[in-house]
C-alpha positions in Angstrom: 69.2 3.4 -27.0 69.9 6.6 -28.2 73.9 7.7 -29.1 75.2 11.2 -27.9 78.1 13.1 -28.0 79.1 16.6 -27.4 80.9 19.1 -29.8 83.9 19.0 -27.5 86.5 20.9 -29.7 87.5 23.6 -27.3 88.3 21.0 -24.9 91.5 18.4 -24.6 90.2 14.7 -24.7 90.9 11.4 -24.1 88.6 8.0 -24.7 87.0 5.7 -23.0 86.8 2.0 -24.1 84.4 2.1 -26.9 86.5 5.1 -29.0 84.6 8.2 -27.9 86.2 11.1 -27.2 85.4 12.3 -23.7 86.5 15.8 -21.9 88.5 15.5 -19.3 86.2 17.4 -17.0 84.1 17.1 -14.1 80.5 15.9 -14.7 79.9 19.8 -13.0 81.7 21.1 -16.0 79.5 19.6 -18.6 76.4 20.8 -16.5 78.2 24.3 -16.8 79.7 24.4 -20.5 77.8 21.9 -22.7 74.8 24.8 -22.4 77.0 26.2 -24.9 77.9 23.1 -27.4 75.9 21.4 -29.9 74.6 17.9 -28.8 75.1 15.1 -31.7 72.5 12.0 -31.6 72.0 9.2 -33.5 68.9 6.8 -32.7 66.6 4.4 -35.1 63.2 5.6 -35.0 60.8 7.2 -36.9 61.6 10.7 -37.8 57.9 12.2 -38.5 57.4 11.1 -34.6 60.5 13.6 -33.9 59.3 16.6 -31.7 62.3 18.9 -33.2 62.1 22.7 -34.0 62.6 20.8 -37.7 63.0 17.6 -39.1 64.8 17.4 -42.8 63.0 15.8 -45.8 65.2 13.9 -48.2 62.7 15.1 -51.0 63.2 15.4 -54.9 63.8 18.0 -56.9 59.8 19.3 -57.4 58.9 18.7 -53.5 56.0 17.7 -54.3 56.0 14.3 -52.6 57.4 10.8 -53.4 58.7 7.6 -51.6 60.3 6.5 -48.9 60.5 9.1 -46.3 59.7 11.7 -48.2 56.4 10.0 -48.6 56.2 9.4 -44.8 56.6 12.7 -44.4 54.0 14.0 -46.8 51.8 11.3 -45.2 52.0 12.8 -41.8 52.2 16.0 -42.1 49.0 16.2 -44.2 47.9 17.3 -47.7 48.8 21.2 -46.4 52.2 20.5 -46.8 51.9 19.2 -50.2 50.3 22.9 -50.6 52.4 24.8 -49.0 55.2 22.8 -51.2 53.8 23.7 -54.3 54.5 27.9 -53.5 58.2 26.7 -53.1 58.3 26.0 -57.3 60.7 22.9 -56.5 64.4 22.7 -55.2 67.8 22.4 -57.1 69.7 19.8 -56.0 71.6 20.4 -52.8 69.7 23.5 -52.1 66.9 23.6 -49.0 63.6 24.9 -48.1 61.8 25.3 -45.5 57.7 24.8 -45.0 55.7 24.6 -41.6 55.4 21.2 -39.9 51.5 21.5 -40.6 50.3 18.0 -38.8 53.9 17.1 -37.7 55.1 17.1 -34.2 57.8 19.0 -35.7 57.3 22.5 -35.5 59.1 22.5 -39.5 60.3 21.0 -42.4 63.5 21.5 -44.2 63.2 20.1 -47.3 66.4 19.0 -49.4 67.1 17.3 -52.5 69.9 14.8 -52.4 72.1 14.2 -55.7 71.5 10.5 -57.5 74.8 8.5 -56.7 76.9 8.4 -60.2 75.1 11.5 -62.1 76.3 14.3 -61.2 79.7 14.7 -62.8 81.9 13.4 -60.2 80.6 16.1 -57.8 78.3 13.5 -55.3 80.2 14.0 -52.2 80.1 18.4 -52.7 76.1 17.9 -53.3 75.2 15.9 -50.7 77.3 18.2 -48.3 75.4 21.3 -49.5 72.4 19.1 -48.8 74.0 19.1 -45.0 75.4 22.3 -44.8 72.2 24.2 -46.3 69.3 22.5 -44.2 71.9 23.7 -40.8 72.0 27.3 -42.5 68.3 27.4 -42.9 67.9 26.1 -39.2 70.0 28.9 -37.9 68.6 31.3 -40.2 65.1 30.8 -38.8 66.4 30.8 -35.4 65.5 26.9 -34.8 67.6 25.6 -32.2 67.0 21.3 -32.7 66.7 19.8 -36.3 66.6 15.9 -37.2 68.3 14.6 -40.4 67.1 10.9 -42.1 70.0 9.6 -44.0 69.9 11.3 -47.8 70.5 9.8 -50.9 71.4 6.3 -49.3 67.7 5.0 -50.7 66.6 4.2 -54.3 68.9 7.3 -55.0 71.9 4.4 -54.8 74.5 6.5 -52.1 76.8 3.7 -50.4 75.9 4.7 -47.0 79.8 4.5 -45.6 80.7 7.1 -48.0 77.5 9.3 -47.4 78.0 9.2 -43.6 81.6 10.3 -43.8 80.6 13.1 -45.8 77.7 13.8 -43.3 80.4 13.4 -40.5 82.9 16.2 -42.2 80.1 18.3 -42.9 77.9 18.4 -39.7 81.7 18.1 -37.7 83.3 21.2 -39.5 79.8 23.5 -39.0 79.5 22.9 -35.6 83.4 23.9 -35.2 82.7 27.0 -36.3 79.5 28.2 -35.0 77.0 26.7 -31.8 74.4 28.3 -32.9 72.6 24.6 -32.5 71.1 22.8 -29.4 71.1 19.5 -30.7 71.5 18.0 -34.7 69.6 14.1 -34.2 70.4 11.7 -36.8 66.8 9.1 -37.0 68.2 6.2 -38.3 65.4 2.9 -39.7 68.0 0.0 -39.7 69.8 -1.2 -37.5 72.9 -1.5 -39.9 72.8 1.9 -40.3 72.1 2.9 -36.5 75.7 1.0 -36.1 77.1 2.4 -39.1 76.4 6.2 -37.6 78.0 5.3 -34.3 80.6 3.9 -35.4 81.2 7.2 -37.7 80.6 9.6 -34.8 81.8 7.8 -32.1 85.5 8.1 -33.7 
């Protein structure tokens, strides 16, 4: 089953017997205020099935297709996002991009390339955050209002996943702090280690 929780810092707290923080409000109030927060959910599933305003690509630097989900993603979406990719001349590493969703049931793709674990000067855990950070700037630059993140970097690129999702907790955690510009930020999960591993990280 899906995992949700609420941006809930303007609020006092307490928690309920599995560690996640809960408003202490009526289930009116949430009806009322959560309009205004941005929704957090992790679920396992298949994120080129994801009917989001945009689902994020954990591409390389060229964009023009590879493995894993970026492949999936290519595969879906259909040979006019390969395409569209190549007027984007590639992607520096942490930057973002953004195409149409072409075949997808997303409406776009963000496209971002994560940083290789171990070559990149000691500066993994500031790339991989701009990898966050930008693909949320480029969602609310365009307007879109529900975006879907795979988990970046944590493949053949070598990322131990604990230390990726902390830095995808601080990051996604501080930005909607500051701005709700966001309906909903899903996190599509294929193991079911790492469906744990997220709720355990945003459940604290």
């Amino acid at each position: 089953m899906p995992f949700s929780l609420r941006n809930h810092t303007r609020h006092p707290a307490t928690a309920d017997n599995h560690g996640t923080s809960l408003p202490l409000r009526s289930e009116k109030d949430y009806d009322e205020e959560d309009q205004d927060m941005t929704k957090i959910t992790v679920k396992q599933g298949d994120i080129t099935k994801d009917d989001v305003d945009a689902i994020v690509n954990a591409a390389n630097k060229s964009l023009l297709g590879g493995g894993g989900v970026d492949g999936a993603i290519h595969r879906a979406a259909g040979p006019e996002l390969l395409e569209e990719c190549r007027t984007l001349k590639g992607c520096k590493t942490g930057e973002a991009k953004i195409t149409k969703g072409h075949r997808l049931p997303a409406k776009h793709v963000i496209h971002t390339a994560g940083p290789i674990y171990g070559r990149s000067g000691g500066q993994d855990a500031e790339l991989l955050a701009d990898c966050y950070r930008n693909s949320l700037l480029l969602a609310k630059k365009h307007n879109l209002k529900t975006i879907a993140f795979p988990s970046i970097s944590t493949g053949v690129y070598g990322y131990p996943k604990e230390e990726a999702a902390e830095v995808v907790r601080k990051t996604v955690n501080d930005f909607i702090s500051k701005d709700d510009c966001l309906d909903e930020i899903r996190f599509i999960l294929f193991s079911d280690s790492d469906l744990k591993l997220y709720e355990k990280v945003f459940g604290k």
